[in-house]
C-alpha positions in Angstrom: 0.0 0.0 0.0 1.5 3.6 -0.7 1.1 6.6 1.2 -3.2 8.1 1.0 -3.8 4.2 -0.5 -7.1 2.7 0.9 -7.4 -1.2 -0.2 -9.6 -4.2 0.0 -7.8 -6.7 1.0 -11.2 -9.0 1.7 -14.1 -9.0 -0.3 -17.0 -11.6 0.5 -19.9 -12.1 -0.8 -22.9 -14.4 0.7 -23.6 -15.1 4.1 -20.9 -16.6 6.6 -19.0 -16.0 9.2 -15.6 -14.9 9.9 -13.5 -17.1 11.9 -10.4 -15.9 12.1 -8.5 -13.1 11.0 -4.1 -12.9 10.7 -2.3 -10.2 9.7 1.9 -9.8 9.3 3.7 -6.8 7.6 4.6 -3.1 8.5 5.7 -0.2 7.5 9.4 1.6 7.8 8.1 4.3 9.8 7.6 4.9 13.6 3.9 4.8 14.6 2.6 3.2 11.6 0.4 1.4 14.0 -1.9 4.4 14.5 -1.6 5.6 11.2 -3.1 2.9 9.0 -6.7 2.2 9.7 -8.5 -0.9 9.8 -12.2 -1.0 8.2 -14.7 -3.6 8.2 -18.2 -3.4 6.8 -21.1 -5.9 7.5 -24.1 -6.5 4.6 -23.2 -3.7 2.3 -23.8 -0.8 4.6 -21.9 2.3 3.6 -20.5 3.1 7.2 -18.1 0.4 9.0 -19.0 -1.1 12.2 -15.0 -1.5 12.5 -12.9 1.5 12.3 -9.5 1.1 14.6 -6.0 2.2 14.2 -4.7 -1.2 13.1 -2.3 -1.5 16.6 -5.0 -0.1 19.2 -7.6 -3.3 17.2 -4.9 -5.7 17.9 -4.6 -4.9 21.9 -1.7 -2.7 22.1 -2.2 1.1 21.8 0.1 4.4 21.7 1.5 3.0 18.2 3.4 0.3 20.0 4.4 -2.9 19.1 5.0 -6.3 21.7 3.8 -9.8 22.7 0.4 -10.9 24.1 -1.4 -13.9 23.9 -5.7 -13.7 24.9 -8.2 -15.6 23.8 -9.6 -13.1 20.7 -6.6 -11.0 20.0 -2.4 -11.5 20.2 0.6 -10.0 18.7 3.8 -11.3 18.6 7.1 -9.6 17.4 9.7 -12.2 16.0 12.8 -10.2 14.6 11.6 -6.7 13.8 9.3 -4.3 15.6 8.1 -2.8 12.1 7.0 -6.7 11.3 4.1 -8.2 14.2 2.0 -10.6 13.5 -1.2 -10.4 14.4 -4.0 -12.3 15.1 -8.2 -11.6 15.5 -10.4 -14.5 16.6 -13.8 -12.9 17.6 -16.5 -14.7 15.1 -17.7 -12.0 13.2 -21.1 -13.0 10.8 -22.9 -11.0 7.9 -25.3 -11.8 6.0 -24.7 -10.3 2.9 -21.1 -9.8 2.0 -18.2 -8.4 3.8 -15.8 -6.4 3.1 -12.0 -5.5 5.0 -10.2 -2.6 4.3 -6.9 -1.1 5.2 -6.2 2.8 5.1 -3.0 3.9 5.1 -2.6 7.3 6.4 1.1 7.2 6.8 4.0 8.8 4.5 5.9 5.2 3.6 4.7 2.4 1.5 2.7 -0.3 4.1 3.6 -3.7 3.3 1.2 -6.6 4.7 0.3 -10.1 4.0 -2.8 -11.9 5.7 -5.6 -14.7 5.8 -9.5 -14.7 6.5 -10.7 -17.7 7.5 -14.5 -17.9 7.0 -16.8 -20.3 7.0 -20.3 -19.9 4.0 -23.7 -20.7 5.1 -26.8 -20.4 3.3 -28.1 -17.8 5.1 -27.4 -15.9 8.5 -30.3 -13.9 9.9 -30.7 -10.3 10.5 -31.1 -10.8 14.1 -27.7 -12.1 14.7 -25.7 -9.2 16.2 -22.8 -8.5 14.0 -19.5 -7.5 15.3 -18.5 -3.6 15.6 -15.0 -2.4 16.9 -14.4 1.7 18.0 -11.8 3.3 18.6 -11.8 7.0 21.3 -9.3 9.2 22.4 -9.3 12.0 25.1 -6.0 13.9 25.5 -5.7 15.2 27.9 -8.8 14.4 30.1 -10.5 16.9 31.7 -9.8 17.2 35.5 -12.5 18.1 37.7 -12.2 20.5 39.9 -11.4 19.6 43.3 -12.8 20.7 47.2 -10.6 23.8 48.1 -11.3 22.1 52.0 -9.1 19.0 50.4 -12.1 16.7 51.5 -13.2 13.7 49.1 -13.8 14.3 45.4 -17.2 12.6 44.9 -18.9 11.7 41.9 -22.5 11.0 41.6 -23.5 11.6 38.0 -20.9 9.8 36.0 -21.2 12.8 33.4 -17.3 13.7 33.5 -16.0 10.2 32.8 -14.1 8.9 29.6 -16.2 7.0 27.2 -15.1 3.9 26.0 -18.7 3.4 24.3 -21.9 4.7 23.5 -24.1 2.7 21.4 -27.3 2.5 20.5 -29.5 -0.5 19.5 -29.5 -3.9 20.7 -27.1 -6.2 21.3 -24.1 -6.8 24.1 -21.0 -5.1 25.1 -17.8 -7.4 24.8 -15.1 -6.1 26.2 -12.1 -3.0 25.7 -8.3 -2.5 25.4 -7.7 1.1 27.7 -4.5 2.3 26.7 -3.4 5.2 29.3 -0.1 7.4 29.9 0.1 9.3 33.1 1.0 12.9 32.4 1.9 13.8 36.4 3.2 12.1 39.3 0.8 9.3 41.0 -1.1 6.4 39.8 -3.8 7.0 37.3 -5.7 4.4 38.1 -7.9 5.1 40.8 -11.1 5.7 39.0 -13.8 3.4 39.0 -16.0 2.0 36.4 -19.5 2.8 35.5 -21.6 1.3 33.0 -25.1 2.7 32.2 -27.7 0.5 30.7 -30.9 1.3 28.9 -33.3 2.9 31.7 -30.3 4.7 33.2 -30.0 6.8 30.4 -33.1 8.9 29.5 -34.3 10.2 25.7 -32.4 13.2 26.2 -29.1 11.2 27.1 -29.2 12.4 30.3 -27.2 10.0 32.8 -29.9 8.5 35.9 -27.9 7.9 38.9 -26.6 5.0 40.2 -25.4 3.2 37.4 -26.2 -0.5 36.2 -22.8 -1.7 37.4 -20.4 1.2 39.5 -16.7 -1.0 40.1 -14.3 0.2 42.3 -11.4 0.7 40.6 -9.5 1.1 36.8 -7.2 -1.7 37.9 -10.2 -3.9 39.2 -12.8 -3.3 36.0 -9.7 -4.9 34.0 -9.7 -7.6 36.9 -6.7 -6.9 38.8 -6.3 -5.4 42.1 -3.6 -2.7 43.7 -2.4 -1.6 40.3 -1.4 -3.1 37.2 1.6 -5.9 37.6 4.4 -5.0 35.4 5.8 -7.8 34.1 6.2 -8.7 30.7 3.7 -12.1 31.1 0.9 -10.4 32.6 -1.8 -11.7 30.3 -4.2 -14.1 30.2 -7.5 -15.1 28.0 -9.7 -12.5 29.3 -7.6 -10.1 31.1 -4.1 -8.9 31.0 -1.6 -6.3 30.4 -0.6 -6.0 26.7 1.7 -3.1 27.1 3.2 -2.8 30.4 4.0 0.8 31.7 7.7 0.2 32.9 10.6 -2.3 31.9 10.7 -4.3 35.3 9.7 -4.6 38.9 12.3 -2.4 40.3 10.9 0.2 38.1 7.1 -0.1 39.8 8.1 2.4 42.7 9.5 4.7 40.5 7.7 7.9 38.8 8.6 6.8 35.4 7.1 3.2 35.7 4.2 4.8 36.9 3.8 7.3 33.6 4.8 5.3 31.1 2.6 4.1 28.2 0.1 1.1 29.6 -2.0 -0.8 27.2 -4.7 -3.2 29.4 -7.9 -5.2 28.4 -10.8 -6.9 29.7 -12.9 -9.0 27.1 -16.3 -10.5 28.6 -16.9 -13.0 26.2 -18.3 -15.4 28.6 -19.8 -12.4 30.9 -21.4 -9.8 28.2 -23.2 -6.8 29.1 -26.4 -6.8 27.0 -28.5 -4.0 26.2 -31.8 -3.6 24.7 -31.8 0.6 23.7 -28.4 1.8 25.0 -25.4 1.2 26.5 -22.7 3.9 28.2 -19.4 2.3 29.3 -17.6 4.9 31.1 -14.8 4.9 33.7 -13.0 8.0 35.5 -9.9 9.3 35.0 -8.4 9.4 38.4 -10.2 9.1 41.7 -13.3 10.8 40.8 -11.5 12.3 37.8 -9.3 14.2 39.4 -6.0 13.5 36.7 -5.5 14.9 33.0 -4.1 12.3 31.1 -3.9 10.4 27.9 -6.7 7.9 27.3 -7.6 6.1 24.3 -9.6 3.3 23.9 -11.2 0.2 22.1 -14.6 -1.2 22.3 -16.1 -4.5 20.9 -19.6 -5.4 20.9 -22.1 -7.1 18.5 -25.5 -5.4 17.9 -28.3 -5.7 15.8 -27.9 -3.3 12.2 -28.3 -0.3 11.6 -26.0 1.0 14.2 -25.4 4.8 15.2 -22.5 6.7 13.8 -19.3 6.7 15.5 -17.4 10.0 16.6 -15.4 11.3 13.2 -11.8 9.5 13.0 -9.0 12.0 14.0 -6.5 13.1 11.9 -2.8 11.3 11.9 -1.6 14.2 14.1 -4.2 13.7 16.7 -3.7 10.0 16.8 -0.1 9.6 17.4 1.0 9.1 21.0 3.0 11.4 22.9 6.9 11.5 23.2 
């Protein structure tokens, strides 16, 4: 692919359902991983239901490259960092064609080489969710204004969170990669998890308090407790850490390994959220969103077509992580 090139690299047609999904190749450029986008498109709709910087879909955010191993997504680096391979294995159905693209928004000729493994049926119905992928980004976040007394932040509406998803429709919420990097001293992951559900949001989109499920903790929503672990082997099928903030354990105590770039994900394949109208998945930034930093984002869920419009793309400069 050359620079501003936009191919098809999949084109099905029929009904089926996509199995598996591998992708190897790169570019000679740094953060080519947020600069090519990855596009998929369900029954020959005209706006995708996937639309992710091709690192962030493949569980490692802030352009970054590694190894991780979960049950739907891995990457694994063998001699070069500009050559992962990478692997997809949430079934994805349609019903009328698919189609896969790749976007490359970079300034050097992307080079990539990949199969789809599908399976054809005669038919798949319209009220099998298909599969939809999103990709956010707030940075900085907004800090909240704190007590001038010093007492307790407290939060009570949810309204001041970062948004992982909003989606409207019906169908259920399968997990996220967060990828975070502290801008100031402290741990950023104090805040806790809120996900509103149908009746706790009204017509107006106006957040009803408490929420469907309230967590108690960033580091507990991606199930683990007391901050993040930051080995290199901190992932598992469901949860993990994909990009851990500091080179090794003696680094944990120190600012830096606390600032770094983390990339972490929760997939609930086999504890879904469903929703019938709407669904908000939210979590603060900071103990009641007290910290400004770097948040981006990927959400997977399968819903029932047509499917609201996702926020506009950013431009390459607003996508690429920070020094």
């Amino acid at each position: 692919m050359e620079p501003g090139e936009t191919i098809r690299f999949a084109q099905l047609s029929g009904a089926g359902v996509v199995r598996h999904i591998w992708l190897g190749g790169g570019a000679e450029e740094a953060d080519y991983h947020r600069k090519v986008l990855l596009r998929m498109y369900w029954d020959g709709e005209e706006s995708p239901s996937v639309e992710v910087p091709l690192g962030d879909f493949f569980g490692i955010g802030h352009a970054a490259t590694g190894d991780f191993f979960s049950l739907p997504l891995s990457m694994y680096v063998a001699d070069s960092s500009t050559r992962p391979t990478r692997n997809c294995w949430f079934p994805m159905p349609y019903g009328d064609g698919a189609t896969f693209e790749l976007v490359n928004e970079g300034i050097t000729p992307y080079r990539h080489y990949f199969y789809v493994d599908y399976e054809e049926h005669p038919t798949v119905p319209d009220d099998i969710g298909r599969f939809h992928a999103q990709w956010r980004r707030e940075n900085p976040t907004e800090p909240v204004a704190q007590p001038a007394d010093g007492s307790e932040v407290k939060n009570l509406s949810g309204t001041e969170n970062y948004v992982v998803l909003d989606a409207r429709g019906r169908g259920q919420y399968v997990g996220c990669v967060l990828s975070v990097q502290g801008l100031s001293p402290g741990w950023w992951g104090e805040g806790d998890d809120m996900v509103f559900v149908d009746d706790d949001i009204d017509e107006n989109g106006s957040l009803k308090w408490p929420p469907s499920i309230h967590g108690t903790g960033t580091e507990d929503f991606i199930n683990f407790s007391y901050e993040f672990p930051v080995r290199d082997t901190a992932y598992g099928l469901y949860y993990g850490v994909s990009l851990p903030g500091a080179a090794h354990q003696n680094d944990w105590a120190k600012l830096s390994g606390k600032s770094n770039q983390w990339s972490v994900y929760r997939f609930q394949i086999q504890d879904p959220i469903p929703f019938q109208r709407r669904i908000m998945v939210t979590c603060e930034h900071g103990h009641g969103n007290d910290r400004a930093d770097d948040w981006s984002s990927v959400a997977y869920w399968y819903q029932l077509e047509p499917h609201a419009g996702f926020p506009q793309m950013p431009p390459v400069s607003d996508r690429l992580p920070r020094a």
